[in-house]
N, C-alpha and C positions, 0 to 999 in steps of 0.2 A: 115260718115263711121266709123263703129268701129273696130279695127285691133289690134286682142290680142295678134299674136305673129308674126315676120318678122324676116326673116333670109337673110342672103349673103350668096351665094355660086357663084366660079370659079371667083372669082375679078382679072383681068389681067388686066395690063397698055397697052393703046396702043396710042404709042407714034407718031403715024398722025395726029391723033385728040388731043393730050397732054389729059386725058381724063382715067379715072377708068371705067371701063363697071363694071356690075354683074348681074347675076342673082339672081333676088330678088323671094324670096317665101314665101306666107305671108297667114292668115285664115282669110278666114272672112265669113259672112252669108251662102255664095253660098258652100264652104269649100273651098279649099287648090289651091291658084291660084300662077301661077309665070309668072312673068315677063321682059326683060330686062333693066335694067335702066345705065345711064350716068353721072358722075360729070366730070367736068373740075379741074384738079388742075394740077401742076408740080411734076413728081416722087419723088420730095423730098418732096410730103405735109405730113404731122402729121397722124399716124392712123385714132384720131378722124374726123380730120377734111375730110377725106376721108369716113368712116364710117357715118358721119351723115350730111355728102351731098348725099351720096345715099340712106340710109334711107328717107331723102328727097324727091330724087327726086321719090321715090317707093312711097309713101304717099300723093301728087302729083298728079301723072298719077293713081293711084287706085280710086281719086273720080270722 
């Protein structure tokens, strides 16, 4: 699959699951699809590493 632009939007913590949600919205062949995705970290993680656990997991669940 090829994905030439991915976005986050409404990234909340939700502290049941210890756990980043967003809504990921991303292009590709079909056009403009979005989806929810999940990382696990603890509220204190690093932007990045929050940021590209859920690009992950978007990239993931989109093949």
């Amino acid at each position: 699959m090829s994905t030439s632009c991915l976005s986050l939007h409404r990234v909340a913590y939700d502290p049941e699951a210890s756990a980043f949600r967003a809504e990921v919205q991303y292009l590709d062949i079909t056009g403009i699809r979005r989806r929810i995705v999940q990382v696990r970290a603890p509220i204190t993680a690093e932007f990045h590493r929050i940021a590209s656990g859920l690009r992950d997991a978007a990239l993931t669940q989109a093949t």
